[in-house]
N, C-alpha and C positions, 0 to 999 in steps of 0.2 A: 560767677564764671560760667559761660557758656549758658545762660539761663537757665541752669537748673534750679533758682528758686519760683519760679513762674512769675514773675513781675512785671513780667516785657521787656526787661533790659539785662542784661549783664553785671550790673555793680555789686558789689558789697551791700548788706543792709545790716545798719550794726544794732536793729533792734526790730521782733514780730511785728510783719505784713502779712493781711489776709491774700491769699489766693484767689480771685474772685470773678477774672475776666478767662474765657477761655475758647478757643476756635473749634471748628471744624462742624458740623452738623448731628445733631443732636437726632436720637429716634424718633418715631411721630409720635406722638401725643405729649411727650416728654417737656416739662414747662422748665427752663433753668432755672429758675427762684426758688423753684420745690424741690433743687436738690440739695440732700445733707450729705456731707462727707462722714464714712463708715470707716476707713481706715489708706495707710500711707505707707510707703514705701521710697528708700533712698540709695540709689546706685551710687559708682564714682563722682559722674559727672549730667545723672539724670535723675529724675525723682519720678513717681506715679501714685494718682488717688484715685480712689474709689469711692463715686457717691453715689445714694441711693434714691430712687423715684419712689412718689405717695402709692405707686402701685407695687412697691417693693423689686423694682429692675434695680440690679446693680452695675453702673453702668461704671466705665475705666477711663482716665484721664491721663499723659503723659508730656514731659515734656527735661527740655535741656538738652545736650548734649546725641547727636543721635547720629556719628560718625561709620557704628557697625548695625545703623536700622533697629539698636532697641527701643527706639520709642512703634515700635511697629505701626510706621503710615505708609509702608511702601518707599521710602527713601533713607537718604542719608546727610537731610537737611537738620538743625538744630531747630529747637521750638523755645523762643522765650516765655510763652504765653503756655496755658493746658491745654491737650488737645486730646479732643474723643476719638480711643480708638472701640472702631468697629467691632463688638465679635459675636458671630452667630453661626449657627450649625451648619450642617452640610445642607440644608434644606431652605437657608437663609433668616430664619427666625432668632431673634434676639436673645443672647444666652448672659445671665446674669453671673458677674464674677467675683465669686466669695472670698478670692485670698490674692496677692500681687504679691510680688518679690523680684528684687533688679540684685545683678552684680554687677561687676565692671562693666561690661559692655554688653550683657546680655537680659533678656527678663522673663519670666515663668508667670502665671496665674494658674488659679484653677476653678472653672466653672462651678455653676450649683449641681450636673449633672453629673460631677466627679472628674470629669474630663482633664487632661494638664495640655496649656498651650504654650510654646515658647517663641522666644526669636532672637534677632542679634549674633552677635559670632560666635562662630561652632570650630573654634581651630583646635578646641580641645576633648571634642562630644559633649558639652556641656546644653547642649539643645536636647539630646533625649532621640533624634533621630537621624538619619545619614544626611549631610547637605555641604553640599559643597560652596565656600565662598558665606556672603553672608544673607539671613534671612531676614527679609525688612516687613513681614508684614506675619502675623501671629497664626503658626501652622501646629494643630494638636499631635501629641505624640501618640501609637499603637495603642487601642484598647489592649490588642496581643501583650504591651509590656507592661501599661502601667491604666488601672482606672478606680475607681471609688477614691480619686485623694479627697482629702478632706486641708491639706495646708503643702506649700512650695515654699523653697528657701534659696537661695543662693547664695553661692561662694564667687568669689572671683576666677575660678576657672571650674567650679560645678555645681551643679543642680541636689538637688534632695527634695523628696515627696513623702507626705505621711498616707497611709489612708484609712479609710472607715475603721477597719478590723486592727490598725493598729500594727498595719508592717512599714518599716522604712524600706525606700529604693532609694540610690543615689546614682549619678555619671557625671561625665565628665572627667577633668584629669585626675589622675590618681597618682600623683607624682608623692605624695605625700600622705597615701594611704586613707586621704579626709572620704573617700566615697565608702571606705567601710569593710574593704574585702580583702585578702593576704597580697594578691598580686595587685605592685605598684606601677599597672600602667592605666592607660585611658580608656575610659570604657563610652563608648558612643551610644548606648541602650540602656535604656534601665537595666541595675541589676541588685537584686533581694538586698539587703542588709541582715545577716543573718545574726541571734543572739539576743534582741531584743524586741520588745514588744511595748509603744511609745504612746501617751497621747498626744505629745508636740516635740517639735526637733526645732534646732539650731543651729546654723554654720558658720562656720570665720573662711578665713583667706587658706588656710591649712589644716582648720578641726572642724569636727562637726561633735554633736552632742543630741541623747535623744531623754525624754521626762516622760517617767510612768506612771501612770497611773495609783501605784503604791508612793509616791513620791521619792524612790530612786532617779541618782543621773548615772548616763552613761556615756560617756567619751570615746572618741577613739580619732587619731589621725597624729597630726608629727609633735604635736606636743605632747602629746600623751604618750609618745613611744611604741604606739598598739595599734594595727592594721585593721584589727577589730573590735565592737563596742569592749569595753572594760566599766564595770559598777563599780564609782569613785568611792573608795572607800572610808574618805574623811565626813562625805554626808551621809552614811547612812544613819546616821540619828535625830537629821533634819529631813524635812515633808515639804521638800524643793518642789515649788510649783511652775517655775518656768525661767527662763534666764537667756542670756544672749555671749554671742562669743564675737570679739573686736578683730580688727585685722591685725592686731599682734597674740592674737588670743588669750586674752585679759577678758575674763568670763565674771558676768553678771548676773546675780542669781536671786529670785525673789522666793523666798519660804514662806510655809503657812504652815497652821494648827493642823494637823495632820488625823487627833484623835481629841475626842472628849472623854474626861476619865471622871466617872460616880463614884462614888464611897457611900456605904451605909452602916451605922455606926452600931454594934452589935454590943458594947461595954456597961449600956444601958446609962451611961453617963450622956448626957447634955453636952455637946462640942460648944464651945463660943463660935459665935459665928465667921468671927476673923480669924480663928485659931492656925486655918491652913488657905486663908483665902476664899472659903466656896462660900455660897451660897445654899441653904435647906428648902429643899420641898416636899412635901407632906401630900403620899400618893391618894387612889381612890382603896388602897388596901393597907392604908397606916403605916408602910414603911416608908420611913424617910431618906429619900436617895439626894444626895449632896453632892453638886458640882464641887469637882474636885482638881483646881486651877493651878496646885503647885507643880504638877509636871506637865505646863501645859508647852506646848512647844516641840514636846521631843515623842520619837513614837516608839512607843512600849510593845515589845514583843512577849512580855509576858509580866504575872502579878504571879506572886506568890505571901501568903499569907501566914506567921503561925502565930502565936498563941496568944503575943502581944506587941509583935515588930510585923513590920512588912519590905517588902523587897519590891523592887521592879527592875526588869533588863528593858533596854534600848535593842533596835534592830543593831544598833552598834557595836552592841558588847558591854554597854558602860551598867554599872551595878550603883541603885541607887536603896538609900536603907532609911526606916524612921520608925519610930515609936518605942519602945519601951528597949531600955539597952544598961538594964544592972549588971549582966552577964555578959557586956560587951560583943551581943548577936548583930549588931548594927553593924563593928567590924571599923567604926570611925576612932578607934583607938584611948577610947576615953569612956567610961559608964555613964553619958549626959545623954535624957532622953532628948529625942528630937524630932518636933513636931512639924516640922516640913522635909523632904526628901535632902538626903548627904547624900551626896556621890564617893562611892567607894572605889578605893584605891587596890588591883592584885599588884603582890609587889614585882612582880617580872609583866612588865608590861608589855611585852611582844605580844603577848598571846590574847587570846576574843572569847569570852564567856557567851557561852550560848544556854545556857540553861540556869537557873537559881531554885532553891528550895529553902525556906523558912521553916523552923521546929519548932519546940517549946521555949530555946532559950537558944538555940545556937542556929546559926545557916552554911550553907552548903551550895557552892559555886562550881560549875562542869565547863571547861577551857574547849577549844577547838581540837588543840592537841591531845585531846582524853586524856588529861589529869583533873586532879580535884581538889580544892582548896575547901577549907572551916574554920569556922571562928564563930565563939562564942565562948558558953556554959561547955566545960570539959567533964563534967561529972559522969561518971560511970564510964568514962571514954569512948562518949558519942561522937568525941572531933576526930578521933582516930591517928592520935600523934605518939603512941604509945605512953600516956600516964591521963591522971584528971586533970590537969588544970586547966583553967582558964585563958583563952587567946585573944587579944584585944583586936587583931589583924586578920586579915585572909594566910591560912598558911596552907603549904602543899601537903596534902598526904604523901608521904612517900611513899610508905608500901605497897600504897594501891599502885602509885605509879612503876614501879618495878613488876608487879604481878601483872597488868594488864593495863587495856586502853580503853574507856570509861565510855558509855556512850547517853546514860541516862544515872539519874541521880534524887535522892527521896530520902526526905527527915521523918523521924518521928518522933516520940515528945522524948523518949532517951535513946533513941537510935539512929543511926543514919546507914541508906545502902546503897548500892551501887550494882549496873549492868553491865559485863565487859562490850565490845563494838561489835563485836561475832555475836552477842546474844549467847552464850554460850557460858559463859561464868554469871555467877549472882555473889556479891558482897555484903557484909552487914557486920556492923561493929553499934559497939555502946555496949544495952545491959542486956540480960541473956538468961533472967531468974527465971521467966516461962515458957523456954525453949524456942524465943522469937530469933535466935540465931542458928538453930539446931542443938544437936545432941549438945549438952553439959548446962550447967547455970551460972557461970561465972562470966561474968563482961568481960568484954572485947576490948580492950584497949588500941589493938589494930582491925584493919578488915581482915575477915576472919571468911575463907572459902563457904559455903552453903550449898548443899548438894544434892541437886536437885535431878530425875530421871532427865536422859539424852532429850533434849529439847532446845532452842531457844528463843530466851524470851525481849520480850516486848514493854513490859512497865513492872514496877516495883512500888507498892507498900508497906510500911508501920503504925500500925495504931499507937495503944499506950503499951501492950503488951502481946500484942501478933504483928502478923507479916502475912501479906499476900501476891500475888504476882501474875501478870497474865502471857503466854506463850503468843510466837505468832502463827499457831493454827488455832488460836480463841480457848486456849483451856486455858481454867483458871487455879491456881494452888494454894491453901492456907496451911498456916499451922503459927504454934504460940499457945497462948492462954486461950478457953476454949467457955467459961464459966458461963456466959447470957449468950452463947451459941454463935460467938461471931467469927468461927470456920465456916458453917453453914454445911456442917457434916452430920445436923440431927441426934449430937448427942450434946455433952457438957464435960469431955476430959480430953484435957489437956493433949497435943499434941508437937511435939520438937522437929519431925519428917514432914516436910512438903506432901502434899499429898491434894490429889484433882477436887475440885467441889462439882457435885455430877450433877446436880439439879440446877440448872436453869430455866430459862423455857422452851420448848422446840423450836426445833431448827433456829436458836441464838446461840451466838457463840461471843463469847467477850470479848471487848476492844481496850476496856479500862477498868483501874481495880484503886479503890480508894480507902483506904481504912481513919477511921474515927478512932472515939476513945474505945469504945466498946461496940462496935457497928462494922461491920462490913457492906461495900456497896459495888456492884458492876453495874459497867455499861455495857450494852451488847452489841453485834454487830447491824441489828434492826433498828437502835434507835431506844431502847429500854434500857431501864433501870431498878435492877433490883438491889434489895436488901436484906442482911440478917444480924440477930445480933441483940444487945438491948435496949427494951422500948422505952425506957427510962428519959429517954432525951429526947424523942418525938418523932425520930428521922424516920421510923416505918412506915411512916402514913398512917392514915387515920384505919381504926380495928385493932390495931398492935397494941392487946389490954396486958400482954406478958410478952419474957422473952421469944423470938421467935430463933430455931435453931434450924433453918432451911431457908435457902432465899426468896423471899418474896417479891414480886413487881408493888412498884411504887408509882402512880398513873398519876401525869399529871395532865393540864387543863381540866374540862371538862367530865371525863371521864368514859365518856361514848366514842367519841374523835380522837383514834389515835395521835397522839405528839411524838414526832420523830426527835432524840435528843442528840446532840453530836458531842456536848463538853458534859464532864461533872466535875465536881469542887465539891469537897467536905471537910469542916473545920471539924473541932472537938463534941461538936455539940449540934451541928447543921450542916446542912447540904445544899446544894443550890446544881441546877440543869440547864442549860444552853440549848434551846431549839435553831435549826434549819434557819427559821426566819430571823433568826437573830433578838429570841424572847426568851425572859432569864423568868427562871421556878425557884421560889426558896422555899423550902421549909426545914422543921426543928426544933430546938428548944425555945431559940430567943423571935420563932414565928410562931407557927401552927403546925399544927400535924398533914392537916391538907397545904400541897404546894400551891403557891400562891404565887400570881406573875408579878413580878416588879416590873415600873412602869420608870421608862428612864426619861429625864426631862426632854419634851418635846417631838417625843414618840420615836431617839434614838436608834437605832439598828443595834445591838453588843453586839461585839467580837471576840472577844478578852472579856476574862472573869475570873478570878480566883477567890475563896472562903478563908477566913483563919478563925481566930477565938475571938476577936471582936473586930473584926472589920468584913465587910463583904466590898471588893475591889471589880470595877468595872470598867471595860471601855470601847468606843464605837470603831 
């Protein structure tokens, strides 16, 4: 109908013809045989390609339907054949056009030089600039409003533009709020989309939609209910790569691998190669890092590791659990270990986990709404349901929840604690023989207050028999069992009162506080990492021939070239560093005493990392 398949005719074709004859005058030197088509576009009742010259011109082709001048030739005659339309600068030189887009009766491009050109009818602003009646030949819109795009979309009564930096603009009608902004009327100028930040967008007849670079979507217009972008919250566990929206807005969406996740196997056991799907490779520094394909698909906001289970959350929410589960720490309702990831179930399902922690035998989930759910090994009443036993399931702490609103959360091998959201309370329940809960020695069977001077704080640890904590002005607190010096207060007794650890190194102040079985370890505000505690297990770097009872920097690379670190992780027995550049440090027992870089397959970037007792967890 009306030639928009470029044929030369009119008719139906009930099965693929090439495109191949096409009118109008071609630039000079430009041979028609030597062109390939780079990409297509399809209006109501017109279509437009884009082919490319050996000299790399990208030159625009149009045809069909051309009643409000979108085929931009100066009229409002139809074209059954393609026809070259012209487009060059203000100075007449030939500008090559990187991106096409038609709606009903209108059409956008946008040059190599960022520029956005439109035409066809403006009864709605959906041209981008004031014009009255229709525009039959391609007029660019204000650098003043809109330039560096990088991609143009249309809707049937408006326009959208991406650009370099990753802002959306929209115009056009706003009848339906598809341009992005609270008020539903028309807007003839570009104007911001505010909320988001895209590397590609997409429009229907009524919605628009924009894809980020994290592989977030965001929606917004009449089907969606929302005048402004909203992050869809059914994907965020998929790594949506791009997708399109229909004229009934029936949205089509193509996902991808969003992360690669290593595993290196700490148990000193031999995995079989198929055991969890991956792949072993065997680095220049003998540890063996393992493509690790059972969570491949979905994107992990965090690992957590303990002793002999492992955890991972989804940007979703969703809690997935595997490895060693006699004490029912998996949380899958049954003691069967399981050697590829469960998806765990919290039984009030309204609510979004955003944090997970792994112990010795039990784990610990932190909800949106600051409560806390546990399950596993009940012993000493590390779950915090008031008695020992065992919980096959996630269950709520109550008490906690009635005392306060949780805003971070932390296992240890029989304890677990808690931060209120104020920073201002500290929690801690399970066993309490070496004063790792404060004054007395008898377990906690609930959370049990901890009372710490007017401060608050910022992260929480449990070794096997201390606790330490870091404030948000960088000071750091220990107390507990004090025997291989892992206070880092220079003596060897015991202490139940929080109390500051004064040696760092100048001018650092702590960002993070991790505690082992018998080791204490920060990270600073600089980028450092020290330690104190026993040298038994390797973690102090290399010189640590005895306990050390003060903290000491642990240097890694080279040892001349500062390494800025931003993450730590310490299992029972090892520690592992996350630099800047995205280059992970292990050392410990089951390494070396010197940190040593792990090399992830294919020269990797990490982002994600966490230690336990036998697994070290990674991912890009």
């Amino acid at each position: 109908m009306m030639g928009k398949l470029g044929l030369g005719h009119d008719r139906d074709t009930p099965a693929p013809e090439r495109v191949q004859d096409f009118e109008g005058k071609l630039p000079n030197n430009v041979d028609a045989k030597s062109l390939r088509c780079v990409a297509v576009a399809c209006g109501e009742f017109a279509s437009a390609a884009i082919a490319t010259t050996p000299d790399d011109l990208n030159i625009l082709f149009t045809w069909g339907n051309n009643r409000s001048g979108q085929l931009g030739l100066g009229d409002e005659s139809p074209r059954f054949k393609a026809h070259y339309v012209a487009m060059q600068d203000e100075k007449g030189a030939n500008l090559s056009v990187t991106h096409v887009a038609m709606g009903k009766d209108h059409t956008a491009i946008v040059t190599v030089t960022g520029r956005v050109a439109t035409w066809g009818e403006n009864n709605f602003g959906q041209l981008g600039f004031p014009c009255e009646g229709l525009q039959l030949s391609p007029q660019f819109i204000g650098e003043k409003y809109l330039r560096d795009a990088v991609q143009v979309e249309c809707g049937e009564r408006h326009t959208s533009a991406l650009t370099k930096s990753g802002t959306v603009y929209s115009w056009g009608s706003g009848e339906t709020h598809q341009i992005g902004i609270m008020d539903n009327v028309d807007q003839p100028l570009p104007v911001k989309v505010e909320g988001v930040v895209a590397n590609r967008i997409t429009v229907g007849m009524s919605a628009s939609a924009a894809f980020t670079q994290e592989g977030d979507v965001y929606m917004w217009g009449y089907s969606l209910e929302s005048a402004v972008p909203i992050k869809v919250p059914a994907l965020e566990d998929q790594f949506v790569v791009t997708g399109d929206i229909g004229s009934d807005e029936c949205v089509a969406l193509v996902t991808g691998i969003s992360q690669d996740v290593f595993a290196v196997n700490l148990s000193g056991e031999e995995e079989e190669e198929d055991r969890d799907g991956g792949e072993q490779q065997e680095e220049q520094n003998s540890i063996k890092v393992e493509r690790y394909d059972a969570l491949k698909g979905l994107r992990i906001s965090q690992f957590s590791c303990g002793s002999e289970h492992n955890l991972a959350l989804t940007r979703g929410g969703q809690i997935f659990a595997w490895g060693a589960n006699s004490s029912f720490q998996l949380g899958t309702g049954d003691d069967e270990y399981a050697s590829t990831p469960m998806k765990i179930q919290i039984l009030d399902m309204s609510i979004q986990i955003t944090q997970v922690c792994a112990g010795s035998e039990h784990s610990v989930a932190l909800a949106s709404d600051g409560t806390v759910w546990t399950w596993g090994s009940g012993q000493m009443g590390r779950l915090g349901h008031g008695g020992d036993a065992d919980v096959k399931q996630p269950k709520l702490v109550a008490g906690l929840a009635k005392a306060a609103k949780i805003k971070f959360v932390t296992c240890g091998r029989f304890n677990t604690g808690a931060i209120s959201q104020d920073g201002t309370k500290l929690f801690g329940w399970g066993a309490g023989a070496n004063g790792q809960l404060g004054p007395g020695r008898d377990p906690a069977l609930e959370p049990k207050d901890i009372k710490l001077p007017d401060t608050k704080l910022k992260m929480l640890a449990f070794g096997d028999r201390h606790a330490a904590c870091v404030t948000d002005k960088g000071l750091a607190y220990t107390w507990g069992n004090n025997q291989f010096g892992q206070l880092g207060r220079h003596t060897i007794e015991t202490h139940d009162v929080p109390n500051p650890v004064k040696k760092l190194l100048p001018d650092h102040l702590a960002s993070q506080v991790f505690c082992s079985m018998m080791t204490t370890f920060f990270l600073t505000t600089k980028g450092a990492v020290l330690g104190c505690g026993s040298m038994e297990t390797k973690q102090l770097g290399p010189g640590a021939e005895e306990d050390v009872f003060a903290p000491v920097e642990i240097k890694c690379g080279d040892g001349k070239t500062p390494v800025k670190l931003i993450e730590l992780s310490t299992g029972q027995i090892d520690c592992c560093a996350l630099t800047e550049e995205g280059e992970l440090y292990v050392w410990g027992f089951s390494f070396e005493e010197v940190p040593a870089k792990v090399l992830a397959p294919d020269g990797a970037k990490i982002t994600l990392m966490d230690l336990g007792g036998d697994a070290l967890l990674m991912a890009t």
